[in-house]
N, CA, C and O atoms as CSV, one atom per row, in Angstrom:
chain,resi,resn,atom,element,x,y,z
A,1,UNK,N,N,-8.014,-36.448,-2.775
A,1,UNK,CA,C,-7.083,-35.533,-3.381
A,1,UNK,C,C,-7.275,-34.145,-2.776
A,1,UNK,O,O,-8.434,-33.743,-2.672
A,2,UNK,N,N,-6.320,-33.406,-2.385
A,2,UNK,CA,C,-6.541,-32.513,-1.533
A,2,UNK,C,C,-6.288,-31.244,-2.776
A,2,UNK,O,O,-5.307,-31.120,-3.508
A,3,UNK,N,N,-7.331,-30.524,-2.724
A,3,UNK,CA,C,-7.187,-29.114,-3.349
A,3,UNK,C,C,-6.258,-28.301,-3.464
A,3,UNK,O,O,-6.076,-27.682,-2.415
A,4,UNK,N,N,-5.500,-27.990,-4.381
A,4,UNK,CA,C,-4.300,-26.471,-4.649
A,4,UNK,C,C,-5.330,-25.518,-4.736
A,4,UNK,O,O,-6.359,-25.408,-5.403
A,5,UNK,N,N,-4.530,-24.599,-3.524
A,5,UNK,CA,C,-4.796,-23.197,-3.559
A,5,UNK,C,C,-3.835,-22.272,-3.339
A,5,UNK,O,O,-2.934,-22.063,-2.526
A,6,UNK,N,N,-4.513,-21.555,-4.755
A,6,UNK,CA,C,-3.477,-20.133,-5.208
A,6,UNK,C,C,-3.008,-19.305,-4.223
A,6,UNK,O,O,-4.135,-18.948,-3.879
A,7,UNK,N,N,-2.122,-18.561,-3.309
A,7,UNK,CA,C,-2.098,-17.029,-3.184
A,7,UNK,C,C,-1.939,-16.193,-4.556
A,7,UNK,O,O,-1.242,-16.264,-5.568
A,8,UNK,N,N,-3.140,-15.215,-3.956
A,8,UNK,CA,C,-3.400,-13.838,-4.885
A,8,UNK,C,C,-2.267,-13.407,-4.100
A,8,UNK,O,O,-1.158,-13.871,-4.366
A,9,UNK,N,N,-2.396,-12.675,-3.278
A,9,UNK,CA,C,-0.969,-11.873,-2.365
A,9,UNK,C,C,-0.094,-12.402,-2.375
A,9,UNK,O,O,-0.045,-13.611,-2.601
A,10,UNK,N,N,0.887,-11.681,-2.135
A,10,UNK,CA,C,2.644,-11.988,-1.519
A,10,UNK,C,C,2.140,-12.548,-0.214
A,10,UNK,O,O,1.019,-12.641,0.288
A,11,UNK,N,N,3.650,-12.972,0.255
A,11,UNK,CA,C,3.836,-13.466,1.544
A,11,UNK,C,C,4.332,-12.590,2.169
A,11,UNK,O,O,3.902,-12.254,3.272
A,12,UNK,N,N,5.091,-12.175,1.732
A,12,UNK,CA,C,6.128,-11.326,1.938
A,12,UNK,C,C,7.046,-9.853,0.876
A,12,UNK,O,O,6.620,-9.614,-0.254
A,13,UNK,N,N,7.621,-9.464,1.152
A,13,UNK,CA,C,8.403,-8.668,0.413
A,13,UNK,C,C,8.086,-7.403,0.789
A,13,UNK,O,O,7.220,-7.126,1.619
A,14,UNK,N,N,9.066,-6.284,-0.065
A,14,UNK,CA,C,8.940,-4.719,0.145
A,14,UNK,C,C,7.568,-4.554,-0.317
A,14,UNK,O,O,7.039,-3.683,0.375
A,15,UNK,N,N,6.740,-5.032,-1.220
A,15,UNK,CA,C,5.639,-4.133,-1.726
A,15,UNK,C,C,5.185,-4.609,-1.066
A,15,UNK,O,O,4.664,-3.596,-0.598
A,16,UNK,N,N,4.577,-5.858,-0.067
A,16,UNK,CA,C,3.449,-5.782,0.818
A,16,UNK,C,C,3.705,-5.499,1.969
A,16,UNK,O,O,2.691,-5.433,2.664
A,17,UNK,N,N,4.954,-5.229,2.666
A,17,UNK,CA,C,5.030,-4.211,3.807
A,17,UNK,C,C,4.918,-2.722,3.395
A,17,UNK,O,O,4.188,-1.935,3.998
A,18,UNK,N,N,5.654,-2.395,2.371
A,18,UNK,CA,C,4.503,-0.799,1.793
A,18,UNK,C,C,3.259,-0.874,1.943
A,18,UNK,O,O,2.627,-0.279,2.816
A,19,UNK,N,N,2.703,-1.773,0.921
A,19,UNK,CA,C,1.375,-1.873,1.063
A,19,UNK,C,C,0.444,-1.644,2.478
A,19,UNK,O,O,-0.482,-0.835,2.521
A,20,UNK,N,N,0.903,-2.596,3.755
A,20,UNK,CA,C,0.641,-2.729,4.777
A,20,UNK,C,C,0.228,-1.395,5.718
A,20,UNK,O,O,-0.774,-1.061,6.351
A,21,UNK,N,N,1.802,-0.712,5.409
A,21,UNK,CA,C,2.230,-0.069,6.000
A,21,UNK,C,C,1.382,1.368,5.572
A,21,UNK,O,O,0.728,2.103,6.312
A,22,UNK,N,N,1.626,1.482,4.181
A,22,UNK,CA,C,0.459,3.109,3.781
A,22,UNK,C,C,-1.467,2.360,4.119
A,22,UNK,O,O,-2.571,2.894,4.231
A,23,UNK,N,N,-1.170,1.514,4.149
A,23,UNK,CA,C,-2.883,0.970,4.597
A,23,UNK,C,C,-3.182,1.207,6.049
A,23,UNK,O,O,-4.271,1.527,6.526
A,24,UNK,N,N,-1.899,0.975,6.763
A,24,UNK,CA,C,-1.934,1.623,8.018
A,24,UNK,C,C,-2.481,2.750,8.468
A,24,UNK,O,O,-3.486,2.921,9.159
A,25,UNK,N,N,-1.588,3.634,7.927
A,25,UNK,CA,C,-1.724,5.204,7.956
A,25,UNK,C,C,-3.154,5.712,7.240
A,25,UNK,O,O,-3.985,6.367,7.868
A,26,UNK,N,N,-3.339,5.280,5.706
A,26,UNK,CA,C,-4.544,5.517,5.540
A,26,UNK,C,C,-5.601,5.675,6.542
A,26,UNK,O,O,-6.088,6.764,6.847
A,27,UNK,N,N,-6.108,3.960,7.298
A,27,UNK,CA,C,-7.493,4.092,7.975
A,27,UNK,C,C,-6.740,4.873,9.271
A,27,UNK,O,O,-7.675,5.576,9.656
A,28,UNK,N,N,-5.965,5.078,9.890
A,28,UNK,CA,C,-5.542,5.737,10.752
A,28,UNK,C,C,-6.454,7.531,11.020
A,28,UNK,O,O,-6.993,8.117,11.959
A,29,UNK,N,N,-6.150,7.815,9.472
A,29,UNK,CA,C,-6.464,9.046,9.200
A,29,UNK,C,C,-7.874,9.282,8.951
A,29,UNK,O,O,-8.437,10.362,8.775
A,30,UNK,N,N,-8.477,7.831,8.966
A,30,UNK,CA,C,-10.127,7.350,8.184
A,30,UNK,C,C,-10.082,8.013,6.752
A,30,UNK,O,O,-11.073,8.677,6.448
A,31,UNK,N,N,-9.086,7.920,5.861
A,31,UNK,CA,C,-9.729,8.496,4.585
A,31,UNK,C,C,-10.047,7.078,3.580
A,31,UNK,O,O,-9.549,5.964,3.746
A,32,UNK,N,N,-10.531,7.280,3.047
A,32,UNK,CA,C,-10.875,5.733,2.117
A,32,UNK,C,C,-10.083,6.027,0.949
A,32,UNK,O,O,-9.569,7.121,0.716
A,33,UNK,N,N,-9.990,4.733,0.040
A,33,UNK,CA,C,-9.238,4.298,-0.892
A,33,UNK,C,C,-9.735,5.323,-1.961
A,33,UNK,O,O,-9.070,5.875,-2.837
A,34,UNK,N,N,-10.774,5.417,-1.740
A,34,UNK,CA,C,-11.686,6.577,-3.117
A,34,UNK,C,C,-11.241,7.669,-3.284
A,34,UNK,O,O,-11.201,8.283,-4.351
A,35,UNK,N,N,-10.721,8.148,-1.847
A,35,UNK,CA,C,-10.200,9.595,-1.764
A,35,UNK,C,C,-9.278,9.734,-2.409
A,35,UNK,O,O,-9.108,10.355,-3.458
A,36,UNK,N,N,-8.134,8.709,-1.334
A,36,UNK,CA,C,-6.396,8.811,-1.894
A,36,UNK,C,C,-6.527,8.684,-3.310
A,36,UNK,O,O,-5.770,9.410,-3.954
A,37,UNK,N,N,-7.605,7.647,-4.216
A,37,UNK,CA,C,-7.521,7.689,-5.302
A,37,UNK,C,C,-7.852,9.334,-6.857
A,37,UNK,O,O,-7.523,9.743,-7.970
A,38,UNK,N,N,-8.757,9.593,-5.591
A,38,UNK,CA,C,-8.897,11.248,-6.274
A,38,UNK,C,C,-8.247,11.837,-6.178
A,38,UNK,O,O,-7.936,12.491,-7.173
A,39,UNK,N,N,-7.464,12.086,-4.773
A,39,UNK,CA,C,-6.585,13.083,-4.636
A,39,UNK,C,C,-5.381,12.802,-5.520
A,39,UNK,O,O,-4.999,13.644,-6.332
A,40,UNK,N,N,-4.710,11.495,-5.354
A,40,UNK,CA,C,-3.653,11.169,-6.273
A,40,UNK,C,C,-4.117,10.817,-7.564
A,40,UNK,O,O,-3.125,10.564,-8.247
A,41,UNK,N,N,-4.927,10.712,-8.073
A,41,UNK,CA,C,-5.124,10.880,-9.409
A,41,UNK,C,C,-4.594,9.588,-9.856
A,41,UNK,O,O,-3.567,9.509,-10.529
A,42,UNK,N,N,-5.435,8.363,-9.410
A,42,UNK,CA,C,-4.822,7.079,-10.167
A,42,UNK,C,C,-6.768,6.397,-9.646
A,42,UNK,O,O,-7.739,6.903,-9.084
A,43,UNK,N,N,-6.546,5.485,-10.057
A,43,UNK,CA,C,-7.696,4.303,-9.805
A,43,UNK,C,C,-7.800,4.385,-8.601
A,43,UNK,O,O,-6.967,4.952,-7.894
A,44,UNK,N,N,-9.250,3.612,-8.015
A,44,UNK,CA,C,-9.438,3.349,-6.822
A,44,UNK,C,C,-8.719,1.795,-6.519
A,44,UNK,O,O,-8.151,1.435,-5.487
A,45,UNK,N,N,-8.925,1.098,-7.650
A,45,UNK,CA,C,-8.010,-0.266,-7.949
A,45,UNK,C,C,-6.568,-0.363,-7.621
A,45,UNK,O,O,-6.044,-1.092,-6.779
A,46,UNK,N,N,-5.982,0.533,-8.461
A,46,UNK,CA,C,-4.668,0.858,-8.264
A,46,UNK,C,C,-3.930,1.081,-7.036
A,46,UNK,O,O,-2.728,0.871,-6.875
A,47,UNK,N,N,-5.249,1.788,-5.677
A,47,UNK,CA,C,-4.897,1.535,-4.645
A,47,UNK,C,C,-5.165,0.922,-4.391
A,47,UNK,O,O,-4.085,0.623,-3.882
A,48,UNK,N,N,-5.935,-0.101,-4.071
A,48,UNK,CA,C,-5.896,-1.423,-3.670
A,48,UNK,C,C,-5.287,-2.513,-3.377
A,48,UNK,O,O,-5.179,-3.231,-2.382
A,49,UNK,N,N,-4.594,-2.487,-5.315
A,49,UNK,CA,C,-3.427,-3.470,-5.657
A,49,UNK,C,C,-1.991,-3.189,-4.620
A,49,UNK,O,O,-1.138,-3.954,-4.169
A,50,UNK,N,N,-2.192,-1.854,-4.522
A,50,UNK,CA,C,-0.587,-1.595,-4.177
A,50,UNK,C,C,-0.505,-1.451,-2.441
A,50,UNK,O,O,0.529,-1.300,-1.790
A,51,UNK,N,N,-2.091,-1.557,-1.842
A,51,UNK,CA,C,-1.961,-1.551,-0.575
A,51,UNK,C,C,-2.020,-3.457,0.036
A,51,UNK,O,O,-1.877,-3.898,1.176
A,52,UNK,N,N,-2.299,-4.232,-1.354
A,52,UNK,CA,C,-2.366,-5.579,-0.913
A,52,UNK,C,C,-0.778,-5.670,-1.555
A,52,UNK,O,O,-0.268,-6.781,-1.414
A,53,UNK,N,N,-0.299,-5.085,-1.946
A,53,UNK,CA,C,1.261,-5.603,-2.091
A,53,UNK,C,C,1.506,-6.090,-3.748
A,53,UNK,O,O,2.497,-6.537,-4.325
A,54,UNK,N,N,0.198,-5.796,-4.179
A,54,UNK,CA,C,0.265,-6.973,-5.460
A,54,UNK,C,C,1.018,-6.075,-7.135
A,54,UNK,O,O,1.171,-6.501,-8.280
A,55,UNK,N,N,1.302,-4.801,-6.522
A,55,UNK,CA,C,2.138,-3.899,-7.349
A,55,UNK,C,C,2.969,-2.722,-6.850
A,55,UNK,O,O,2.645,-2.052,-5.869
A,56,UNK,N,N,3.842,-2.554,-7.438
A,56,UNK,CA,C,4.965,-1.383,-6.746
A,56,UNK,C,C,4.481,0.255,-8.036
A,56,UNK,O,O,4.351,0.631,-9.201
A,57,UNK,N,N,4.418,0.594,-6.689
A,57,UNK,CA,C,3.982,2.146,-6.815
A,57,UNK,C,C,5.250,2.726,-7.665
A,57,UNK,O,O,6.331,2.142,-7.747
A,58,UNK,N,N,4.963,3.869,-8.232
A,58,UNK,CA,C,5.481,4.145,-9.070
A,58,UNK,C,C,6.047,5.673,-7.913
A,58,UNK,O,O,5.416,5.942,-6.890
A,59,UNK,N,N,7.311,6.492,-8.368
A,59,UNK,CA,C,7.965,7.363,-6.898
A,59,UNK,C,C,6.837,8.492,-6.793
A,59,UNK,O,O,6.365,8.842,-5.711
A,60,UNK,N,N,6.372,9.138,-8.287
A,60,UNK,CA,C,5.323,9.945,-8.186
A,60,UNK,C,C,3.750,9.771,-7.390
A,60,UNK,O,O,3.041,10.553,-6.756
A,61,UNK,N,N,3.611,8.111,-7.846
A,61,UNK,CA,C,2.025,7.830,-7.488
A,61,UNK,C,C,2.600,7.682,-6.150
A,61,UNK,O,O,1.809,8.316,-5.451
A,62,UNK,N,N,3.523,7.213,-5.376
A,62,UNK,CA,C,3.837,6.906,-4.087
A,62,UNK,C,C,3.478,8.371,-2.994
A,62,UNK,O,O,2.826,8.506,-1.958
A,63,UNK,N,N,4.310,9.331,-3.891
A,63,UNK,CA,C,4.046,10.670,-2.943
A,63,UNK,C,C,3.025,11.497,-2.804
A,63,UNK,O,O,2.699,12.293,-1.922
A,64,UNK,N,N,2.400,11.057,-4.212
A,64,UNK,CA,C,0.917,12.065,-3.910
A,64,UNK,C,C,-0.106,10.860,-3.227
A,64,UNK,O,O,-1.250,11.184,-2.906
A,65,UNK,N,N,0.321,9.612,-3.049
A,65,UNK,CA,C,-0.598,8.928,-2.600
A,65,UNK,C,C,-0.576,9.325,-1.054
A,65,UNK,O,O,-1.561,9.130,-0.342
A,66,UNK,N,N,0.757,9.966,-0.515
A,66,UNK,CA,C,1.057,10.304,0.697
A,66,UNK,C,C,0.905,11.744,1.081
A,66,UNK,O,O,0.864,12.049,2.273
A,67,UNK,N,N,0.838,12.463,0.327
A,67,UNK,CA,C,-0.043,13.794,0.235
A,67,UNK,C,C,-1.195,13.400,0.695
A,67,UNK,O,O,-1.528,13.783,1.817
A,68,UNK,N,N,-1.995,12.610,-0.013
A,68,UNK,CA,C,-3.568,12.657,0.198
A,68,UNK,C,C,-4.423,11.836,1.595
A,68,UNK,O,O,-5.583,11.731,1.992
A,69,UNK,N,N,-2.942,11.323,2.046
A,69,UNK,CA,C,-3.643,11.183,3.622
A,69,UNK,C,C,-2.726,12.152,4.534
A,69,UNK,O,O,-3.059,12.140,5.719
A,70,UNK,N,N,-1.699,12.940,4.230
A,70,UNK,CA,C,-0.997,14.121,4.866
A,70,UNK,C,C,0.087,13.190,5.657
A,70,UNK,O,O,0.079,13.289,6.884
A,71,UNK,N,N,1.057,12.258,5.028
A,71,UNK,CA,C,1.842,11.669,6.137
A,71,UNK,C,C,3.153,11.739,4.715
A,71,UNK,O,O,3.017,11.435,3.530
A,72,UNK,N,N,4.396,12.275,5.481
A,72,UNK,CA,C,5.640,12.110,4.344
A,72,UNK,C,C,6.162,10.631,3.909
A,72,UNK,O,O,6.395,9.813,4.798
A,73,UNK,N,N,6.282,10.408,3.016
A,73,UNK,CA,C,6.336,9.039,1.924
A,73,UNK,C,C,7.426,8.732,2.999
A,73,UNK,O,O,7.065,7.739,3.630
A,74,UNK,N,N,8.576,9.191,3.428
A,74,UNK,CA,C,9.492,8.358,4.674
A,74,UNK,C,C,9.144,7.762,5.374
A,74,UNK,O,O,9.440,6.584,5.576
A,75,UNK,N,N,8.146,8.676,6.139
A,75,UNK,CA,C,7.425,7.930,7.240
A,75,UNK,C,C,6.888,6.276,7.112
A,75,UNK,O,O,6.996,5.227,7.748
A,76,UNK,N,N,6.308,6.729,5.983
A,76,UNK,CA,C,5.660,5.268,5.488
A,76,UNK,C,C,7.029,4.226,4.856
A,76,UNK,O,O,7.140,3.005,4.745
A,77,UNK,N,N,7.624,4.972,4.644
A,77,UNK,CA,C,8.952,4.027,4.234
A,77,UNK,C,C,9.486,3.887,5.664
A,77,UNK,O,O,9.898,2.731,5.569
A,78,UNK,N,N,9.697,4.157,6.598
A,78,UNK,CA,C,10.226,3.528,7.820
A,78,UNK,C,C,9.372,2.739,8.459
A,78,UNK,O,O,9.771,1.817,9.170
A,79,UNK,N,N,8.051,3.023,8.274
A,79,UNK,CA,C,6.972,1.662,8.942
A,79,UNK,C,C,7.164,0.493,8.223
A,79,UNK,O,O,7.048,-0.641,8.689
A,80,UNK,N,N,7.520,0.839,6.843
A,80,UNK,CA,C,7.665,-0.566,5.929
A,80,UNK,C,C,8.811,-0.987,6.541
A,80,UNK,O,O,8.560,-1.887,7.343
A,81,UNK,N,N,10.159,-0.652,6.477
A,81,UNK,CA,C,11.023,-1.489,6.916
A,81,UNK,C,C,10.791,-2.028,8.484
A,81,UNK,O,O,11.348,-3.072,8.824
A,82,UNK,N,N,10.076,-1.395,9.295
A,82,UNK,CA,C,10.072,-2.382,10.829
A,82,UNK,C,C,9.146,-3.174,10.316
A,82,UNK,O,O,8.907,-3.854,11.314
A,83,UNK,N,N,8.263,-3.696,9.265
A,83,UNK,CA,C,7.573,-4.613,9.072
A,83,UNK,C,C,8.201,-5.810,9.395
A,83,UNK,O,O,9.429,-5.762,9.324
A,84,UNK,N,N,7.549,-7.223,9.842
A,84,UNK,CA,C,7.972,-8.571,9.295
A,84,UNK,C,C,7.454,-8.978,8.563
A,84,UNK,O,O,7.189,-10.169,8.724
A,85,UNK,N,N,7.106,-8.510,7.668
A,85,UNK,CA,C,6.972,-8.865,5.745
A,85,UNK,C,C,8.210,-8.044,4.981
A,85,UNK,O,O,8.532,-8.632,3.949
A,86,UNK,N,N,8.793,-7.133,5.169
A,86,UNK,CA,C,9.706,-6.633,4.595
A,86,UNK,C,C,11.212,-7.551,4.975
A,86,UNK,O,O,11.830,-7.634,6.036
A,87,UNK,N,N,11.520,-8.274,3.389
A,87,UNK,CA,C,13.011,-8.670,3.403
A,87,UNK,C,C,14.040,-8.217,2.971
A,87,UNK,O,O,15.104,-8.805,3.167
């Protein structure tokens, strides 16, 4: 009998090419999840979840999350759409 196994993650969709995509830019900049999480003022979790795709950012937590590595929330919204995870 062959084992079922779960995906935790998406396959696909807008939140894990966001996700992808501000995870990009993050280590780009080398700041860690701890930071963006101080600077934006949410969990270190919270980034996590939303850089594995597994929740949609809220428009506020989105922009200060993009404040705190210095890149405009567009930007990161145009890397998401050239994703091939974004449908």
């Amino acid at each position: 009998m062959k084992a079922h196994t779960k995906h935790v993650q998406p396959l696909a969709g807008p939140e894990k090419a966001f996700g992808l995509a501000f995870r990009t830019f993050r280590k780009k900049q080398r700041i860690s999840q701890q930071r963006v999480s101080e600077t934006a003022e949410c969990d270190r979790t919270t980034v996590s979840l939303i850089e594995r795709g597994l929740v949609s950012p809220k428009l506020g937590t989105m922009d200060k999350m993009c404040k705190a590595i210095e890149v405009f929330p567009s930007e990161v919204i145009r890397a998401m759409e050239k994703s091939r995870f974004y449908q």
